[in-house]
N, C-alpha and C positions, 0 to 999 in steps of 0.2 A: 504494500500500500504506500504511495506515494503519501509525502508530510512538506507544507510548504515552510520555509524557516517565518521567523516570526516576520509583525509590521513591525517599522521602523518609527524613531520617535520625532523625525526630522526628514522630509522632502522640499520637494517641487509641490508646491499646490499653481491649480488655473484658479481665478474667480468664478466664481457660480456664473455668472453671466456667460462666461466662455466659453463655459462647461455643457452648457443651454446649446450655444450656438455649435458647438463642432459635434453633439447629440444629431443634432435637426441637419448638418450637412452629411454626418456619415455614410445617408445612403446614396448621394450621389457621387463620394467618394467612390464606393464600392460600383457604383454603374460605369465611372470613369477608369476605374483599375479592368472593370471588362471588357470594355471596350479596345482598354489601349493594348490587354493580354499580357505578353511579359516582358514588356519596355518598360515600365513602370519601375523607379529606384527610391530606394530611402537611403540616405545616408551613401551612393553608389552600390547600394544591396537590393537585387530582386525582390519583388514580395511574390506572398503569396497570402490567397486568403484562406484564413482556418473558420473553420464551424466548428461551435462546440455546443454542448445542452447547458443552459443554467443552473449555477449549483442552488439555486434557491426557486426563481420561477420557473425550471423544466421547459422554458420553449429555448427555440434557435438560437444562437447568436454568430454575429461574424466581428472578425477582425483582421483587418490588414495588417500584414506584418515585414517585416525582413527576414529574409531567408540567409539563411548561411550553411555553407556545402559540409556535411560532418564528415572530417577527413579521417575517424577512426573507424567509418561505418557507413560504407558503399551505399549508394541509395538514399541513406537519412539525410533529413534536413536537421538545423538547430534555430531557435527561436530564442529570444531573450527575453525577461519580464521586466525590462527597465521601466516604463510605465514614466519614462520621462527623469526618472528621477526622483517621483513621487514618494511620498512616504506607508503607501498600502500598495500589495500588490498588484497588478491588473488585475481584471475581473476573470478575464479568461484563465486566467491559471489558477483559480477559485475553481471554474467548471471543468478545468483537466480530470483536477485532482478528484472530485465529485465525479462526475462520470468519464473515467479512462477509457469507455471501451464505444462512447458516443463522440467520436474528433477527427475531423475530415478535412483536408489541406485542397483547394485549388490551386494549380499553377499551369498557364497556358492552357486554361477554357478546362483543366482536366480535373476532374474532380477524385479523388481517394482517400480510405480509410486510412488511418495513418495508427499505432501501438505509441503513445506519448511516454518516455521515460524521465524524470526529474533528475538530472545529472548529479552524480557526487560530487562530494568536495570537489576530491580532486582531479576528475573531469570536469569541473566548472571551470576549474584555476583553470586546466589548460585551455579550454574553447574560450574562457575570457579572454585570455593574450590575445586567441587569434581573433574573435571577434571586436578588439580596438586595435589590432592591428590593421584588418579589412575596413571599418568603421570607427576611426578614433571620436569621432563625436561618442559614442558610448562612454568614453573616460568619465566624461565630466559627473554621469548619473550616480554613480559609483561614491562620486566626493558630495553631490548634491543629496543622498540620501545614508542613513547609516542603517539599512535592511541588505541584506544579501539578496541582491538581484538574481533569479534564478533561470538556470538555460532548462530548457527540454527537449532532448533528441526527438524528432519524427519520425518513426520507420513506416513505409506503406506495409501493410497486412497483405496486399494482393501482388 
């Protein structure tokens, strides 16, 4: 059973006002990430978009994210929970943890089941280097919060 480490006592907060606004664009974020397929970059990183179930209300949810190539594990993707920086973790990794066996990766219009693992320590240590090494914007979330930001391996099931 996956265990998320705890929240943190210091982040990144947005204003509730902002919070409102990037809620109500999300979904045409998501119409523009299908549209454009897999040109789309964060940070110069691919996304992709993950579905998962709500650990509390049980419907859909999606999120864009950054992909990064897991170079110990042919096939898997790696995702990060930086959440900005913020001082709780995204939500989505609330619904990994809650339903593991409901979590579905798009990338290039392709939809799959993906097995989410919570990386160890010290699999985190290392895909952290390499993910601010790929993305050094990542650094800053790290000093901007004191929560251990967590990766998760994505393996496809099929």
């Amino acid at each position: 059973m996956m265990k998320l480490p705890p929240s943190g006592t210091r982040g990144f907060a947005l204003p509730k006002i902002a919070q409102s606004i990037f809620r109500a664009l999300a979904g045409f974020g998501y119409l523009v990430q299908r549209a454009m397929g897999d040109r789309m970059k964060v940070q110069g990183q691919r996304l992709l978009m993950l579905t998962t179930v709500g650990a509390k209300t049980g419907k859909r949810r999606q999120a864009s994210l950054a992909r990064f190539t897991d170079p110990d594990h042919q096939g898997s993707w790696l995702i990060v929970g930086s959440n900005a920086g913020a001082v709780r973790h995204p939500g989505w990794c609330h619904n990994i943890v809650a339903h593991p066996d409901q979590v579905w990766i798009t990338i290039a219009g392709v939809k799959s089941q993906v097995r989410p693992e919570l990386l160890t320590p010290d699999e985190r240590d290392k895909a952290w280097r390499m993910v601010i090494s790929l993305a050094p914007g990542y650094r800053r979330y790290e000093t901007t919060t004191d929560r251990q930001i967590p990766i998760f391996r994505l393996t496809p099931t099929n």
